[in-house]
Each structure stands twice: as structure tokens, then as C-alpha cells.
C-alpha positions in Angstrom: -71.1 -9.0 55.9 -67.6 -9.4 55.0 -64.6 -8.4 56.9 -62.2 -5.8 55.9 -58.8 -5.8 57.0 -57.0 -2.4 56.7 -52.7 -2.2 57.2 -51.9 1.4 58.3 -48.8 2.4 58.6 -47.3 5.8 60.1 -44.2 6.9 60.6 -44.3 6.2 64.5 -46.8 3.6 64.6 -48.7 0.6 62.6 -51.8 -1.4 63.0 -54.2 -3.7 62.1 -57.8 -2.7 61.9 -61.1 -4.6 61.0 -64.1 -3.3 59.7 -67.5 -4.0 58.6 -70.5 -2.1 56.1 -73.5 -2.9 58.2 -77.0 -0.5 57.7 -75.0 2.3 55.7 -72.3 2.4 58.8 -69.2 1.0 59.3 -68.1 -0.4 62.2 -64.6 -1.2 63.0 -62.1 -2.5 65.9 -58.5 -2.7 66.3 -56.6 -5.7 66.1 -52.8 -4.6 66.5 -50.6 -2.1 66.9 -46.9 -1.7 66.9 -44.2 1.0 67.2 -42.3 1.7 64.1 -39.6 4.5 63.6 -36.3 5.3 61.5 -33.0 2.8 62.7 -29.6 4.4 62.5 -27.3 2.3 60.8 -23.2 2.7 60.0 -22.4 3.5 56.4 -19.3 4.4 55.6 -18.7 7.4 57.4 -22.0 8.2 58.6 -24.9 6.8 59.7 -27.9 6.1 57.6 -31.9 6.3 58.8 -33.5 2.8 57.2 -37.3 1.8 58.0 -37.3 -1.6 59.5 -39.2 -3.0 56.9 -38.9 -6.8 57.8 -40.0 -6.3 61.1 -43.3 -4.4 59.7 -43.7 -7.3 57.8 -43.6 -9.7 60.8 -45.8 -7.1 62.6 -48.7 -6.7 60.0 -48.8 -10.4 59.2 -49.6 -11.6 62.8 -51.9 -8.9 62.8 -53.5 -10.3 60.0 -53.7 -13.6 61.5 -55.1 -11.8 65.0 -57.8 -10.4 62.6 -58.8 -14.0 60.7 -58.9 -15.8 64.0 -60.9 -13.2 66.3 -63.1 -11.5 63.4 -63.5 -14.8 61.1 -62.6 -15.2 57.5 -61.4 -12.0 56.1 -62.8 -10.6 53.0 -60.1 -8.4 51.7 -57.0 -6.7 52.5 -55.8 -3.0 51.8 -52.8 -1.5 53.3 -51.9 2.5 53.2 -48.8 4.2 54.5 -46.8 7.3 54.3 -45.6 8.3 50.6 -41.9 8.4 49.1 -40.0 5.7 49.8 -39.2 2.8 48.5 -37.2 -0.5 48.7 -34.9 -2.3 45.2 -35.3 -6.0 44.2 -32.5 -7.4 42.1 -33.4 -9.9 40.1 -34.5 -13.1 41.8 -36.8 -10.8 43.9 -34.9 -10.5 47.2 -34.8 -6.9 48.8 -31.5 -5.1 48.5 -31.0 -3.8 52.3 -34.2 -2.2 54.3 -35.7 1.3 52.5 -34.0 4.3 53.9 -36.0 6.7 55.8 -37.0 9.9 54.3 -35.6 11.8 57.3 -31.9 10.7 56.1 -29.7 13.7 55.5 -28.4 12.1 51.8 -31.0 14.3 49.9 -29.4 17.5 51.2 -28.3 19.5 48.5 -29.9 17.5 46.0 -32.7 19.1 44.3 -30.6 21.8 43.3 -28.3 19.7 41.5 -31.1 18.2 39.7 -32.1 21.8 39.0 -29.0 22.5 37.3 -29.8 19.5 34.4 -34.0 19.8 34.7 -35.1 23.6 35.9 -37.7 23.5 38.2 -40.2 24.8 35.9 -39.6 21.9 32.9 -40.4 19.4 36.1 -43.4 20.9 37.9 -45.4 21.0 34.3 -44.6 17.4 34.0 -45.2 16.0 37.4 -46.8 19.0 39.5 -45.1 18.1 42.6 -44.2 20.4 45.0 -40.4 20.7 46.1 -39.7 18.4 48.9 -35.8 17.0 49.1 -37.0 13.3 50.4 -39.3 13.6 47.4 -38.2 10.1 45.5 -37.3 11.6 42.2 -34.7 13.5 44.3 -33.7 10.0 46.3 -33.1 7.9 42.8 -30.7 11.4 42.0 -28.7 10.6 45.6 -28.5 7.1 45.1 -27.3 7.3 41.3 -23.9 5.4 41.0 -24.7 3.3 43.9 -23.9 -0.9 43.6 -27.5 -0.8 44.9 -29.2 0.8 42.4 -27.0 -1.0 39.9 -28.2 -4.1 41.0 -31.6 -3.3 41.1 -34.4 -4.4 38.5 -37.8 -3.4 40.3 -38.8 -0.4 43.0 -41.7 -0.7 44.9 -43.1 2.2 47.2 -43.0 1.4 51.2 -47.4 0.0 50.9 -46.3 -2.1 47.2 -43.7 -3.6 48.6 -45.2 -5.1 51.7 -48.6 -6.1 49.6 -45.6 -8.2 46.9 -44.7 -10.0 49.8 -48.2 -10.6 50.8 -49.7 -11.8 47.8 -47.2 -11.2 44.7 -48.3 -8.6 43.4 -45.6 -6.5 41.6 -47.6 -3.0 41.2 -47.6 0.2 42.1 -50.5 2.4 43.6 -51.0 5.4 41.7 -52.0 7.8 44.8 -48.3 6.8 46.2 -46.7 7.0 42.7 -48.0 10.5 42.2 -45.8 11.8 45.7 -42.6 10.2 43.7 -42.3 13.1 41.1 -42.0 10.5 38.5 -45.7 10.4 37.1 -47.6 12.9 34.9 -50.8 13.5 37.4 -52.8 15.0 34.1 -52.7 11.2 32.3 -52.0 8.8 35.8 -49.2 7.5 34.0 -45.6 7.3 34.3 -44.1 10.7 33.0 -41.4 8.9 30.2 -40.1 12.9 30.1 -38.9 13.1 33.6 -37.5 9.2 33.5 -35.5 9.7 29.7 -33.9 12.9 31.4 -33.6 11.2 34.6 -31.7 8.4 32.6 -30.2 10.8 30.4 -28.5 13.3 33.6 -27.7 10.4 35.8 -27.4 7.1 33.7 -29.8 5.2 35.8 -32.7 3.4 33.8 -34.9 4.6 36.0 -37.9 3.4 33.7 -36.7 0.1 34.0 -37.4 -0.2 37.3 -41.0 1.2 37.5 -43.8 -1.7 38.2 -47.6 -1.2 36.5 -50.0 1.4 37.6 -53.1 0.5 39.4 -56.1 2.6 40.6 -57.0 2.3 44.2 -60.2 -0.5 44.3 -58.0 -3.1 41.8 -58.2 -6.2 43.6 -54.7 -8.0 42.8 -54.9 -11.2 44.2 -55.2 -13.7 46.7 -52.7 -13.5 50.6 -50.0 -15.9 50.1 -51.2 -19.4 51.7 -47.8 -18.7 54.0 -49.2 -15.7 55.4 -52.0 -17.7 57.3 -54.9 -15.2 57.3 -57.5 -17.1 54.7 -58.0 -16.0 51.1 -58.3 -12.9 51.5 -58.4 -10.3 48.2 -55.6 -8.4 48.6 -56.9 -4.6 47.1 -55.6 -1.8 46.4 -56.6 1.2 48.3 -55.5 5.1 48.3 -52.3 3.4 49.8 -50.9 7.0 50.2 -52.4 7.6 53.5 -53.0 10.9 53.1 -55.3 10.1 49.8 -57.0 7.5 52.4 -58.1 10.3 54.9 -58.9 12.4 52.5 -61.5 9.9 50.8 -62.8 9.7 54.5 -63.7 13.6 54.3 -67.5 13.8 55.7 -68.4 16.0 53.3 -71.8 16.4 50.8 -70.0 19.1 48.7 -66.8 20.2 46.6 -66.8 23.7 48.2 -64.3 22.5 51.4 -60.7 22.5 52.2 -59.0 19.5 54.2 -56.3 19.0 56.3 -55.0 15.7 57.1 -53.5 16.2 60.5 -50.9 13.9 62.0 -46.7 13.8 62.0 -47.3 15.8 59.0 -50.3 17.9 57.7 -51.4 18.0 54.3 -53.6 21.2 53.7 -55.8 21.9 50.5 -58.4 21.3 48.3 -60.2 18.1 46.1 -60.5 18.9 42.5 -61.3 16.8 39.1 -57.7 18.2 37.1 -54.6 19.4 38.3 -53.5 22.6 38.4 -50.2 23.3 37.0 -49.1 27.3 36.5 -46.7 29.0 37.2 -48.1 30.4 40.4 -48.5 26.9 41.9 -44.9 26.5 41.4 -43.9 29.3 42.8 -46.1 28.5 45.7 -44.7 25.0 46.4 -48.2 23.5 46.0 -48.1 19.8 45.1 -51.1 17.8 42.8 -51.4 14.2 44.2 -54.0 12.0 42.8 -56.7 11.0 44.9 -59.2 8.1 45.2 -62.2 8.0 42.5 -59.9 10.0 39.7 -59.9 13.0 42.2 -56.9 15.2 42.8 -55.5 16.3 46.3 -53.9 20.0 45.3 -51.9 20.4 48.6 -49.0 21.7 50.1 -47.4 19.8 52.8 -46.8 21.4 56.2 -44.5 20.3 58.8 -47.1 19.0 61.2 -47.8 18.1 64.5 -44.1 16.6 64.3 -42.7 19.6 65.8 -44.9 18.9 69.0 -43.9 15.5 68.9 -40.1 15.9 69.0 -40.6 18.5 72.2 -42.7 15.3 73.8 -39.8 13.0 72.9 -37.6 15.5 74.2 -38.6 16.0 77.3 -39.2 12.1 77.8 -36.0 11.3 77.3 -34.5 13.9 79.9 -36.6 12.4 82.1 -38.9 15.2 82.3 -42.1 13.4 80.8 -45.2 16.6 79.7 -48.8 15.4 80.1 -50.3 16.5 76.5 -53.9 17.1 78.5 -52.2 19.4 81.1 -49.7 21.0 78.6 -52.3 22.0 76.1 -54.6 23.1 78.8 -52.1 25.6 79.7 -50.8 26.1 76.6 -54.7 28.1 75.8 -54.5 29.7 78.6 -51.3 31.7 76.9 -51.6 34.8 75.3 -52.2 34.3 71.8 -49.6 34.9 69.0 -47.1 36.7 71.4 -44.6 34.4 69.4 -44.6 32.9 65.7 -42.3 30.9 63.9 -42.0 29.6 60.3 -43.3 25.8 60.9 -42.0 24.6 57.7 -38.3 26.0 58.3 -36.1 23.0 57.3 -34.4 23.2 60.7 -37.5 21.5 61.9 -37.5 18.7 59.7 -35.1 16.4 61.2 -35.1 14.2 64.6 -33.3 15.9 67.8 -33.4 18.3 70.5 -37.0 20.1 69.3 -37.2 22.8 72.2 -33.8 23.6 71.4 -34.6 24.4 67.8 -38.0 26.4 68.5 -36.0 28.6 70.7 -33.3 29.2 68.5 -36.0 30.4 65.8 -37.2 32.7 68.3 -33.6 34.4 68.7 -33.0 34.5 65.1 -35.7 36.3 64.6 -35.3 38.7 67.8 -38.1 37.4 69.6 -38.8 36.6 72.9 -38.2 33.2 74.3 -40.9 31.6 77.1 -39.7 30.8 79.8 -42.2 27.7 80.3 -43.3 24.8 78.5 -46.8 26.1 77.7 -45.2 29.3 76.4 -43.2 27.0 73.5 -46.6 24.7 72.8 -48.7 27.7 72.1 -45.7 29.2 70.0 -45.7 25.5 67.8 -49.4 25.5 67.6 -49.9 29.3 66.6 -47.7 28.6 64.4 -49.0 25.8 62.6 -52.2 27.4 62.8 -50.6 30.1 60.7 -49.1 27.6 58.1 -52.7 26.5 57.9 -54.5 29.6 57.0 -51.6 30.7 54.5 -52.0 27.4 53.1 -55.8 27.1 52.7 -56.2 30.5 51.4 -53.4 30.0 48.8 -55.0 26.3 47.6 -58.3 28.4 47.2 -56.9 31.1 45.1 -55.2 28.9 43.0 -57.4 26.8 42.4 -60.3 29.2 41.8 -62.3 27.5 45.1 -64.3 29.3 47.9 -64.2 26.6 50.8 -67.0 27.3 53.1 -65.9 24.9 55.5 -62.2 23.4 56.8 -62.6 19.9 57.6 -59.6 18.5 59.6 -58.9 14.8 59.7 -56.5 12.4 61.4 -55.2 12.8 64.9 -55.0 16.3 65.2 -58.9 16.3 65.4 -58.5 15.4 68.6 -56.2 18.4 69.4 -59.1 21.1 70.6 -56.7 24.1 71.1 -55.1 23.6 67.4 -58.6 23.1 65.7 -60.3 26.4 67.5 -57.2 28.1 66.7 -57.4 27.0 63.2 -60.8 28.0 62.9 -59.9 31.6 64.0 -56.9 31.6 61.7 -58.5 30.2 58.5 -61.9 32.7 59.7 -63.9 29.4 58.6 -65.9 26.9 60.7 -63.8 23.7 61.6 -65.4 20.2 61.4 -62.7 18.3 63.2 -63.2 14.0 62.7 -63.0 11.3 62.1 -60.0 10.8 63.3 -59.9 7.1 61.9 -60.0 9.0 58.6 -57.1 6.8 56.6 -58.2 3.5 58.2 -61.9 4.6 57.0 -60.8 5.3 53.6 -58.8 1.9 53.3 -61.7 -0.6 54.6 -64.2 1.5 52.9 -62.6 1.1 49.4 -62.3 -2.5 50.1 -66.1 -2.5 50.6 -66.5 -0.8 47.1 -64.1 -3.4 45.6 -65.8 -6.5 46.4 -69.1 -5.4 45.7 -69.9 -4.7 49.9 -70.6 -0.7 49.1 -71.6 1.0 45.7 -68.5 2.7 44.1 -68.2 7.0 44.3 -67.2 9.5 46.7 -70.7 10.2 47.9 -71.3 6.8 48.9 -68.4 6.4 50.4 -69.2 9.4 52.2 -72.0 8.9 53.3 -71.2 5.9 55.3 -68.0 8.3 57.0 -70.5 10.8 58.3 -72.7 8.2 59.4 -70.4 6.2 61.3 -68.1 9.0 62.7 -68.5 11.8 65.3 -67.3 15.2 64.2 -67.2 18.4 66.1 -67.4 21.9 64.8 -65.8 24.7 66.1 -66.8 28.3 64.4 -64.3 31.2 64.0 -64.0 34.0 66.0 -63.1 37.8 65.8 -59.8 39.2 66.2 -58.7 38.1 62.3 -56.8 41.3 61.9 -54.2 40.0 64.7 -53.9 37.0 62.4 -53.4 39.1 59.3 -50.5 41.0 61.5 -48.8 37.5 62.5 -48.6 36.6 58.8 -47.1 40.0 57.5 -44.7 39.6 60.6 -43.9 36.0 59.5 -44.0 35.9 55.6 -44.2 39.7 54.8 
């Protein structure tokens, strides 16, 4: 049985996990886990939010090592993280200052400069990507005119760049590409339309820096003898984390939606072509590609990051919230009292979150609760709401009829949001695993080197065997849904 080794990597933690195909299960353990988070740095005359990439590499590598020496010789190696971002190389190879974070205010403003050279409807029928201002397309448009992007001569997403320095490899996954805005998700290629206009509006050979494409389940190499784990394969998986989970989905047929629950939550549907009208557009829904030629037609919604930041909030004024005890409370509320728009960009960045919620609540002549519990059930009514707008607008246009929501990632463990997501969506809820991504990743390294047979089902089919779910069905009272989404959204 050989030993998979799986890199995830989220945008408040990373780890290391093992796994092994053994009697159609898998069975896995953890081998490390470390913080990671945006680091403010001076820049001129503001500061700039920067990954500390170098110190991921430090982190994953002796996590690799932990893995070789307590598991044995590793098989393989995948590694998955979140999508967008990206570090420069200049021409002998050497990284030109850590990636900066997504979260960074310098794509502020910027799509609708682009929009003034490319309308939004030339780009979305070449690259299908919903509008997102960290989106990558839109961070090459900051950075044009920069001495780093002069200097550079390769880009490699957040997951490439980490596997180059692991084995060599200079590639780039195609599930990560697709979140970039730079690829044409009908071919899987590189959209040389959107890079000539790119080049053309902002004078930066953006084509020039693009690496190869490669479908998750290449295998690319051998680990650097310097990075002391074995001889592992190093392989790509669905290193967008998100296609990962979504792989992991525990389901025998096409007729379900997803949502991959965590900082942020991705919410639609798995189809064979993407869809690319006029209405998606308008929507903001977003074609990704997927593991096994599949498509993830999404939009993305702001997540349980809005809960987070009112955690981290209330840590730091040394008033620490049990989550148990919060969310136990927080159900005991009454429901929808109090909505706000989830994915209103005054969420998106890091600060004061309670502050923010409340202010929402004022703007829109609401009242605001007095108690913690009050604001909770507020941020997950909420996002329940985002979820039921978004699944029903996926289905319709994409011509689906879900019969089932199946919700992956950590927020499977978050009972009040998945029973409240049930009622909102009126569908039944199968809520696990939440190991989805790190299933995905080791179980595509099984299909790789020959450990699993290749395909969706039978990857599958080892998820539901190995993972618990629970299922929560809907419950009456949809018309006080319907009434909190005409309040909200009109």
C-alpha cells in the first residue's frame, strides 16, 4: 500500500497529511500543522499584505520529512491551496519578494479600469470567470509598470510555486489557472485573447510569463534529494483546493449542488462544459475546471470568514467566545429577525468584524443585538441566505434540478449553519467529510500511480466509504425565507 502525502494549505492554516487506499477505504492521519496568515509589510506609503511563502516552505518540508520517517517511504506528493495568487521569478529562478496576499487593498479600483479597455462581456466569454478584484488577471493590471513585473520571466500560482521548489517542476495546474481569468475554460488552455489585450492595454507580456498546463493526476517528477523525504512522485492534484473538496463530494449522481465551506464558500454545481451567457455574467457566476475534465460553475460567497473575524475580534480584546456555547445560543435566537448582504465588500477585508456587521444593520435601518448570539445568528442567517440564492441561481443556469445539497469542508461541522441551510435551500443537507480537499489530494495521487482506478465514481466511492456524513432534511416555514430574500435582494 503506498503512502500518500497531501500539502494543504488555507489561508489561516497548513498541514501535512498521510493517507493510504486499503479495502476500497482510505485511511489517513495528520502529520503537521502550522499557522499561516497575511504579513503587513512597509511600501512606500502604505503597507502591503504578503504570504510568508518561505516560511510555508520550511513548514511543509519538515512536514514531509515527519511523514517519510513516521509513515515510511512515501509514495507520492500532491499539494492544494487557495486560488489566485502568485509569486515572479526573474531569470536565474530566484523569487522576486514573497506573493502578496489577495486581501491587499492594491486591486481596489481595478477591474473597472480594465473594464474601460476590455468590457466585461468581451472577458467573461473568454474566461468565464466571475468578477472578483483579487482575481489575478486584475493583480497583473495593478502591478503593470512595476520593476517587479519587469524583471520577471516566469509566474507560478501559490501550490506551483512551492511544488518548483520541491521537485523542479515549472508548471501550472489547470484547476488553479482557471481562478486567474487568464485561461479559456471551454479548451483548458491559456486564452492568447485576454493575454494579447492584456499586453496590448498594459504593455506587460503577460504570455511570456505563463508556465505549461497540466491536468490534475500528471505526475511531474521526483522531491529534490535536498528535501529529505525519499523519492517521492511529486503529482499534480486539483491544487485549487476548492476543485480538491469538490472531487471529495460523496455523491453517486450529477443531480447535486455543493458547497465547499470554509474562510470562504464556494456554492454550485458539477457539469461536463461551461456555461457562458449572458445571464451567468450578469449573475457573477464563475466556471472553474474541476478534476476528471469536470467543471465547478460557482459563485463564490464570503464564507465563514465573517464569523472568523468576530472570533479574532473578540480574542484580541481579551474577550475570547466559546464557538460550542456561542452557536448554541446563537439557535436558540429568533430566526431571520436580522439579515445582511454576506458578500458586501465591506466584509472582505481583515478588522474589527462586529463593528462592520453592525454598521450593516444601521445602514439598512435595522435593529442591532445587543448580544453576541444576536450578531452570530445575524452572520449565519445570512450566509444561509447567500446559499439558497446561490444554489438556486447555479441550477437555473445551468438547467440542473439538485435533489440534494452536499456541503464539504469545515463548515460541516457547523450544525446550526447546515440545518439552516437545509431550510433555506428547502433541500436535504449531507454535511461531510470534512477532510474533503485533503481526500481529493491523496485520492488523486492513488489514481496517479496506479493505487486506485482513474474516474469520479471510483474516487467516490472510496469518499463515502471512508467518511461519515450526516443529513439534515428541510423544514417548513420557506415562505419566511422567500421574505428575507425580497427584503435583502429585492
Amino acid at each position: 500500500m503506498s503512502v500518500h502525502a497531501a500539502v494543504d494549505l488555507g489561508a489561516s492554516s497548513g498541514r501535512v497529511l498521510v493517507g493510504r487506499v486499503a479495502d476500497g477505504r482510505l485511511v489517513t492521519a495528520e502529520v503537521a500543522r502550522f499557522p499561516n496568515g497575511p504579513v503587513a509589510v512597509p511600501a512606500g506609503e502604505r503597507e502591503v499584505l504578503h504570504w510568508d511563502v518561505l516560511r510555508l516552505h520550511a513548514e511543509l518540508v519538515a512536514g514531509l520529512r515527519a511523514a517519510a520517517r513516521e509513515h515510511g517511504p512515501l509514495g507520492s506528493v500532491g499539494l492544494d491551496s487557495w486560488a489566485v495568487d502568485y509569486g515572479l521569478l526573474d531569470a536565474d529562478g530566484a523569487l522576486l519578494g514573497n506573493p502578496v496576499h489577495y486581501r491587499d487593498a492594491r486591486t481596489e479600483g481595478v477591474p473597472d479600469e480594465v473594464f474601460r479597455h476590455l468590457t466585461p462581456e468581451w472577458l467573461y466569454a473568454r474566461n468565464g470567470l466571475q468578477v472578483l478584484p483579487f482575481n489575478t488577471v486584475f493583480q497583473l493590471a495593478a502591478a503593470a509598470g512595476s520593476a517587479q513585473l519587469g524583471a520577471a520571466r516566469r509566474l507560478l500560482l501559490v501550490p506551483d510555486l512551492l511544488g518548483h521548489w520541491l521537485s523542479g517542476a515549472t508548471v501550472t495546474e489547470v484547476t488553479n489557472a482557471s481562478t486567474t481569468g487568464l485561461l479559456d475554460p471551454t479548451t483548458r488552455r491559456w486564452s492568447d485573447a485576454v493575454t494579447s489585450e492584456l499586453a496590448a492595454v498594459h504593455g506587460t507580456d503577460v504570455a511570456g510569463l505563463l508556465t505549461p498546463l497540466v491536468e490534475p493526476g500528471t505526475v511531474l517528477g521526483r522531491l529534490r534529494p535536498s528535501v529529505g523525504a525519499g523519492e517521492a512522485a511529486h503529482v499534480a492534484v486539483g491544487s485549487h483546493d476548492t476543485a480538491s473538496a469538490v472531487a471529495a463530494v460523496p455523491s453517486w449522481t450529477s443531480d447535486f449542488a455543493y458547497i465547499s465551506s470554509g474562510t470562504w464558500s464556494l456554492v454550485g454545481v458539477e457539469l461536463e462544459a461551461p456555461v457562458l451567457t449572458e445571464a451567468s455574467r450578469r449573475a457573477n457566476f464563475t466556471n472553474e475546471l474541476g478534476t476528471d475534465g469536470s467543471v465547478r460553475f460557482l459563485r463564490n460567497v464570503m464564507g465563514l470568514w465573517v464569523l472568523q473575524e468576530c472570533l479574532r475580534t473578540w480574542d484580541e480584546e481579551g474577550a475570547p467566545a466559546d464557538l460550542a456555547e456561542l452557536l448554541a445560543a446563537a439557535g436558540a435566537e429568533p430566526p431571520l429577525e436580522r439579515v445582511v448582504d454576506i458578500d458586501d465588500p465591506a466584509f472582505l477585508p481583515p478588522g474589527d468584524m462586529p463593528a462592520r456587521v453592525r454598521a450593516a444593520l444601521r445602514r439598512t435601518g435595522q435593529a442591532v443585538p445587543e448580544g453576541r448570539a444576536g450578531l452570530v445568528r445575524c452572520v449565519l442567517d445570512s450566509l444561509a441566505l447567500a446559499y439558497r440564492r446561490a444554489v438556486r441561481q447555479a441550477a437555473e443556469l445551468a438547467g440542473r434540478d439538485p435533489e440534494v445539497v452536499h456541503v464539504v469542508g469545515g463548515g460541516a461541522r457547523n450544525e446550526l449553519l447546515c440545518r439552516l441551510t437545509a431550510d433555506a435551500t428547502a433541500l436535504p443537507v449531507v454535511a461531510g467529510p470534512v477532510e474533503a480537499t485533503a481526500f481529493g489530494n491523496l485520492l488523486v495521487q492513488a489514481q496517479a500511480t496506479g493505487a486506485l482506478a482513474p474516474g469520479r465514481r471510483a474516487l467516490r466511492d472510496v469518499v463515502a466509504a471512508s467518511a461519515p456524513t450526516r443529513r439534515y432534511e428541510p423544514r417548513g416555514d420557506h415562505a419566511r425565507w422567500r421574505a428575507a430574500e425580497r427584503r435583502l435582494w429585492g
